[in-house]
Structures are given as C-alpha cells and as structure tokens.
C-alpha positions in Angstrom: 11.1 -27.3 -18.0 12.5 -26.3 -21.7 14.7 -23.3 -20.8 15.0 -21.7 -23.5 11.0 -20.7 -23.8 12.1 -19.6 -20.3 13.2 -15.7 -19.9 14.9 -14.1 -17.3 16.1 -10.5 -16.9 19.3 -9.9 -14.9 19.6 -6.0 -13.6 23.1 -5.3 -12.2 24.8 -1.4 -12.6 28.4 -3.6 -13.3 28.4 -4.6 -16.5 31.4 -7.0 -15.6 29.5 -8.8 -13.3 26.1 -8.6 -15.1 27.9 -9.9 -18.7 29.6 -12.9 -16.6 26.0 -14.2 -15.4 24.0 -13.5 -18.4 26.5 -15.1 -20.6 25.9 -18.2 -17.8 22.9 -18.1 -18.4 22.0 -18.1 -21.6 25.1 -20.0 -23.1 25.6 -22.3 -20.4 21.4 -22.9 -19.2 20.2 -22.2 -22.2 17.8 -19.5 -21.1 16.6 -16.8 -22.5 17.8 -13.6 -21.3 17.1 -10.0 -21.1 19.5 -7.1 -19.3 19.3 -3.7 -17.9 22.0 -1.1 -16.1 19.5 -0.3 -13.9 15.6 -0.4 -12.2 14.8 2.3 -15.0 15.7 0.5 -17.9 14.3 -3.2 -16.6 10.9 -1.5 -15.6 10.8 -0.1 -19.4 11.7 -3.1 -20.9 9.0 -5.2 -18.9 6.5 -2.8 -20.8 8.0 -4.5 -23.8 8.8 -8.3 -22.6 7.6 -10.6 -20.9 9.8 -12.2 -18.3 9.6 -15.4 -15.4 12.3 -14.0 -13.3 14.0 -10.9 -12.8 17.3 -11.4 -11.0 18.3 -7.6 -9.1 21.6 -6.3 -7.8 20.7 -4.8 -4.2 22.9 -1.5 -4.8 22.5 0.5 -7.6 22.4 4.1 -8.8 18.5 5.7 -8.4 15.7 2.7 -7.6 17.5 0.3 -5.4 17.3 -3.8 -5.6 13.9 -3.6 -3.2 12.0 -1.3 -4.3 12.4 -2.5 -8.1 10.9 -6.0 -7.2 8.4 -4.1 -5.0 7.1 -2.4 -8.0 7.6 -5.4 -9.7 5.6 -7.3 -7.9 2.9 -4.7 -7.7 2.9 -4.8 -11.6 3.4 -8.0 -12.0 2.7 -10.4 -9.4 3.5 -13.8 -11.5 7.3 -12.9 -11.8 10.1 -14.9 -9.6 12.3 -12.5 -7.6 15.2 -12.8 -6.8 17.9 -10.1 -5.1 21.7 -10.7 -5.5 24.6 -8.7 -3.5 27.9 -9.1 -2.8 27.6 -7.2 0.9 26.8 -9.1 4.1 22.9 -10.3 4.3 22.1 -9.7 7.5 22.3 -6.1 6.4 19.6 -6.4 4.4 17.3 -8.6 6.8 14.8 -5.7 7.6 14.5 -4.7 4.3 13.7 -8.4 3.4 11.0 -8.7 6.0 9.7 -5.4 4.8 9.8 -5.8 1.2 8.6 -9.9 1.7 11.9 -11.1 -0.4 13.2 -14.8 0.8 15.8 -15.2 -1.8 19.2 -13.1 -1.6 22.1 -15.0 -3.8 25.1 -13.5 -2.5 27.8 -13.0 -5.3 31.3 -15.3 -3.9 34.9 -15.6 -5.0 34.7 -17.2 -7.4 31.3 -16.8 -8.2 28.7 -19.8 -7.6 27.1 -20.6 -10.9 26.5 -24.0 -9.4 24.2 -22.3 -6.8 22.6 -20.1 -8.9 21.5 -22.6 -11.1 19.8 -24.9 -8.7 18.2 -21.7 -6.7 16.7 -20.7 -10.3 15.4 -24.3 -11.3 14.2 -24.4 -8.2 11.7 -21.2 -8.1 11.0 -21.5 -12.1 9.7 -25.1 -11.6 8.3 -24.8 -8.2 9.6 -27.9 -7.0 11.8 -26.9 -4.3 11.8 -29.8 -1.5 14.3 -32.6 -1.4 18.1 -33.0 -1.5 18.1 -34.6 -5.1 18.3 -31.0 -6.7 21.6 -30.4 -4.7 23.2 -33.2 -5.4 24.3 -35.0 -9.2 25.8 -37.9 -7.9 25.6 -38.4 -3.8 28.7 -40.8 -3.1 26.6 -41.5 0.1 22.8 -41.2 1.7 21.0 -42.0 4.4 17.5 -41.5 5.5 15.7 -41.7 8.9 12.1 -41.4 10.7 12.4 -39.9 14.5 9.5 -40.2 16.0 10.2 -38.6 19.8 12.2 -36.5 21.0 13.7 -38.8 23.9 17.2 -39.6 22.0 17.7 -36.2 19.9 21.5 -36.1 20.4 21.8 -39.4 19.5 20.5 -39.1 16.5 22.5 -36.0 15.9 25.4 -37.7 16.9 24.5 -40.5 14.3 24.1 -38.0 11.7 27.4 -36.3 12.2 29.6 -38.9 12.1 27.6 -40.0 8.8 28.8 -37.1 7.2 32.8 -37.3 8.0 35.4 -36.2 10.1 34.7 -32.3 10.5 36.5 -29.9 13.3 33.3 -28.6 14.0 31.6 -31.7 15.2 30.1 -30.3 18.3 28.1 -27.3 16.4 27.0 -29.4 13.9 25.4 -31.6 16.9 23.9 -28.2 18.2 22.5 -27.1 15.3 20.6 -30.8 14.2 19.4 -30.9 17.7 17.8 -27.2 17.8 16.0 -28.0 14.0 15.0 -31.8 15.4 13.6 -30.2 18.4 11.7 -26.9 16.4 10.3 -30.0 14.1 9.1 -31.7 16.7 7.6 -29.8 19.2 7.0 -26.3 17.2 6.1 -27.9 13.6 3.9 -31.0 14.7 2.9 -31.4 18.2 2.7 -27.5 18.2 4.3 -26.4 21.4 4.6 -23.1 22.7 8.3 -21.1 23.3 7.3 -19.7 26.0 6.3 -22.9 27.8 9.1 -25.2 27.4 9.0 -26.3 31.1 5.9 -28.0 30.4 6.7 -30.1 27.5 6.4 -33.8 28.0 8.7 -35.9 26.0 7.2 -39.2 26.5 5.6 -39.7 23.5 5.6 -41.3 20.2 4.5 -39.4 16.8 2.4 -41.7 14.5 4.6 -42.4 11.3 2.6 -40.0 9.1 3.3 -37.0 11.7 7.6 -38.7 12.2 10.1 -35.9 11.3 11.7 -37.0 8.0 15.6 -36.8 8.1 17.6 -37.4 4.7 21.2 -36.9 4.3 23.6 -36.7 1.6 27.3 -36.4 0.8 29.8 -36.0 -1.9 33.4 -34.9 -2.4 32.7 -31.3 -2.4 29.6 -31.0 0.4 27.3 -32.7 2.6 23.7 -31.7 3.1 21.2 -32.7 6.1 17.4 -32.2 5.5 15.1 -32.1 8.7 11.3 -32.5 7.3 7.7 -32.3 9.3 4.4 -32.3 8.1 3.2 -29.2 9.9 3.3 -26.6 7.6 3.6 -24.1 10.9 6.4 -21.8 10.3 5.9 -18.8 7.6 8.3 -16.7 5.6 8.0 -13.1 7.2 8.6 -15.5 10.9 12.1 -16.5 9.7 12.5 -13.1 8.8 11.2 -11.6 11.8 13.5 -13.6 13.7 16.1 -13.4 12.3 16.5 -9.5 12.3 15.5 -9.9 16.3 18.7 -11.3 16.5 21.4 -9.0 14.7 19.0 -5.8 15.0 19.9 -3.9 18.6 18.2 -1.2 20.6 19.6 2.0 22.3 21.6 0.4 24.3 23.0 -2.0 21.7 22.1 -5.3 23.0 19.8 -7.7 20.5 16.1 -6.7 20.3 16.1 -10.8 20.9 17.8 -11.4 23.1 15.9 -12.4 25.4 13.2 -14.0 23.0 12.2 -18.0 23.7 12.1 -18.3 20.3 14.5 -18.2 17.0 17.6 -18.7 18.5 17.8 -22.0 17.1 17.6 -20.5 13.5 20.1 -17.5 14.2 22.5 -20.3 15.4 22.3 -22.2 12.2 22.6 -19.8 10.1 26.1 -18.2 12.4 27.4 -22.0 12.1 26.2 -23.4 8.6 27.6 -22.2 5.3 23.6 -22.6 3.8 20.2 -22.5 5.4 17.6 -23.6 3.0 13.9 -23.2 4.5 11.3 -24.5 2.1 7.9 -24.1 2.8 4.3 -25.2 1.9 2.0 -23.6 4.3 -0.2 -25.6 6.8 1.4 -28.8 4.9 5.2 -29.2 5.1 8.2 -27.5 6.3 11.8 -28.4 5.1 15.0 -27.2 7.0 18.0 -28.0 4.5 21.3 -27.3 6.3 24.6 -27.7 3.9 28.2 -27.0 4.2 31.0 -27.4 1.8 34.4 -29.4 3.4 36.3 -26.8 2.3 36.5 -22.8 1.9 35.7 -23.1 -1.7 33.4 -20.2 -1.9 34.6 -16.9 -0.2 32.3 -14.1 1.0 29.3 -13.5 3.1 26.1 -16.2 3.1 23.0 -15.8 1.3 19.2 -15.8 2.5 16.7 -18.7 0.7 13.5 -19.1 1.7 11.0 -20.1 0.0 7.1 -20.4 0.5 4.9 -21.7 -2.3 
C-alpha cells in the first residue's frame, strides 16, 4: 500500500487535537491528508476531493460524528469510517448499532498513534486478521489447534501462564474460556444459547473445522487470538449485544440480563484493555483479546469491529 497516493480526511472541532493527528499522519505515515472544523466543511470538501477514509470526532458543534458518516456513506459508500472520541464508548453503543459503525478509536493520555496506525492499515488494506499487524517484533509466540471442548480451562490455563505473571490471572482464564467455548459451540458446531443443557461435549472437530489459537508477547503487551472457520457471528450481533448489557429499562436493571447469550463478550470487553472482532461472513471469525502490562494508555476503551 503506497501511502502517500492514500488520502484521508480527519474532522475534529479542536484544532489542538485535530493538528496533533494530521501532522501524524501525514509527516509521520506519509499520507495524504485533508481537514475540516466540522461535518459542514468535510461534506463540502468531498464535493471537491476524493478521499479513502474519513476519520470523525463524535461531538461537535451542528452535524454530529454519526450522522456525518451516515451521510457519508449514503454519498459515498466506498469510503472507510471511522469515529474517534475521548468519552466513554459504551455511551455511544446504540448509536453504533443504529448508525452500523464498528470502529470508535478512543482518544488516550497520551494519545495512541501506535493504535491508530495499525487500526488504519488495517481497514485501508483490508487485511485485518492475524496478530502479525500488532506486533513488530514478538519476543515470544505460541500457536495451538483445540479441537473439543473437553479440556477448555486447561488450555486457558496453558495460555495464561504463557503470557506472564499478571494479578489478574483468574479473569484472564474466564474470559479465554467464554471465547473458546462461543468458537466452539456457537461459531462451528452451531449450538443454540438457549439450549446449553443439551450440548454434548464428547466430540472431536476435524482439523479444518479446530479453533485456531495464536498468541503473542512483547515487553509492552501480550495478545491472544481465538479463530474458527464459521463465519457465524455478524457486526450489528456484537453490537446488539453489547448495548443489552449496559442499556437498562424502567426499573434500571440490564435489558440483558437475563439473555443466554453475549455475556461472554460484555465480560471481555469489562476485563480486557482491547477486543478486536474481525469478521468475514459465513467464512471466519477472529476474536483478538490484548492488554498492555502496564497502565500506559489512560482513558476509556475503544470499539473495533470489523466485517469485510
């Protein structure tokens, strides 16, 4: 991908903020880039330019972050979209669902041009799956093929100790059970929620159907990947329930709460820094789950999924 035949358009109200990542961008990527103060100004110079990917601020005076890639979209359904906010996601879920928006990059202290960077590669080049494009130099990586469901902690266990001595060693184990166990018996063999009690676990996937597990580790993060062949779970399903989980009725408990499904993913996302859901419909699913070993990056956790 030469980046700089590649053009981007960055719309943010703060010109602090908006400078810092276009000068990133351009003098650092090497992309071309384009910027406006506001939805007004970036749908008039779209008249003008063409552009790959517009990258919106959520909050803004007039046309907010949504409805600007809404129209956007409507206009020009070939751009990448991508929201960016420096509130709390989980705000926003409904609005994501509504608006069919995977990607929110949430703006940290200090600021993760790191992550930016791979979550734009990604989406420009369509080639999102794998752990390589998180990752420079792994100091350490392990992959695995699981097969059945009959030793899932085990192989949680196995993959937590891979990945060093955290405090949070139990979670960890939760969470990689929950996305073995969604691989398994929702991605390939296709189970329902609501009948878990008749599940039967004595069985053996054929190796092209065995959940792919990769893991990888360096100073500053580790990374698990959780892979089936499926291609089950869909974009507007994460977001669906996800909301069930922080959205509450009149009496203020969770409109899921009492839901068989999409616990699992409320819990990773509650435990682990970055949820990554990659998706090729009716082919493969990829759960990436990655946390950094220390509080590097300070504010709330952003939302990427993405479904080619």
């Amino acid at each position: 991908m030469d980046r700089n035949q590649i053009k981007l358009l960055v719309v943010d109200d703060e010109l602090e903020i908006r400078s810092l990542i276009v000068e990133y961008l351009h003098d650092i990527e090497g992309y071309a880039v384009f910027q406006a103060s506001d939805a007004a100004a970036a749908l008039e110079l779209l008249e003008q330019q063409q552009v790959d990917l517009v990258l919106s601020d959520i909050n803004m005076p007039g046309m907010k972050g949504f409805d600007l890639l809404k129209e956007i979209r409507n206009r020009y359904p070939d751009i990448k979209r991508i929201l960016i906010t420096a509130y709390n996601v989980e705000d926003y879920l409904e609005l994501a669902l509504k608006y069919d928006i995977g990607n929110i990059f949430v703006k940290t202290i200090p600021f993760n041009f790191e992550e930016l960077s791979t979550v734009l590669t990604n989406l420009l080049a369509n080639d999102i799956f794998g752990l390589d494009r998180y990752f420079t130099a792994p100091t350490d990586r392990m992959k695995i093929k699981i097969n059945s469901s009959r030793k899932l902690e085990q192989h949680a266990g196995q993959l937590v100790s891979f990945v060093g001595e955290i405090s949070y060693a139990k979670k960890l184990e939760l969470v990689i059970t929950e996305l073995l166990t969604n691989a398994i018996f929702y991605g390939i063999r296709r189970e329902s929620a609501e009948k878990k009690d008749l599940w039967v676990h004595d069985f053996t996937l054929p190796d092209d159907q065995a959940v792919d597990v990769d893991v990888a580790r360096d100073d500053d993060k580790f990374a698990i990947s959780i892979s089936d062949v499926g291609g089950r779970l869909q974009k507007k399903d994460v977001l669906y329930w996800l909301n069930r989980q922080i959205a509450h009725d009149a009496d203020g408990l969770p409109l899921g709460l009492f839901d068989s499904h999409g616990r699992g993913l409320f819990i990773t996302r509650k435990y682990i820094d970055r949820l990554i859901i990659n998706i090729d419909k009716t082919h493969r699913t990829e759960m990436i789950i990655m946390n950094y070993y220390r509080n590097t990056y300070l504010g709330y956790k952003p939302l990427y999924i993405n479904e080619l």
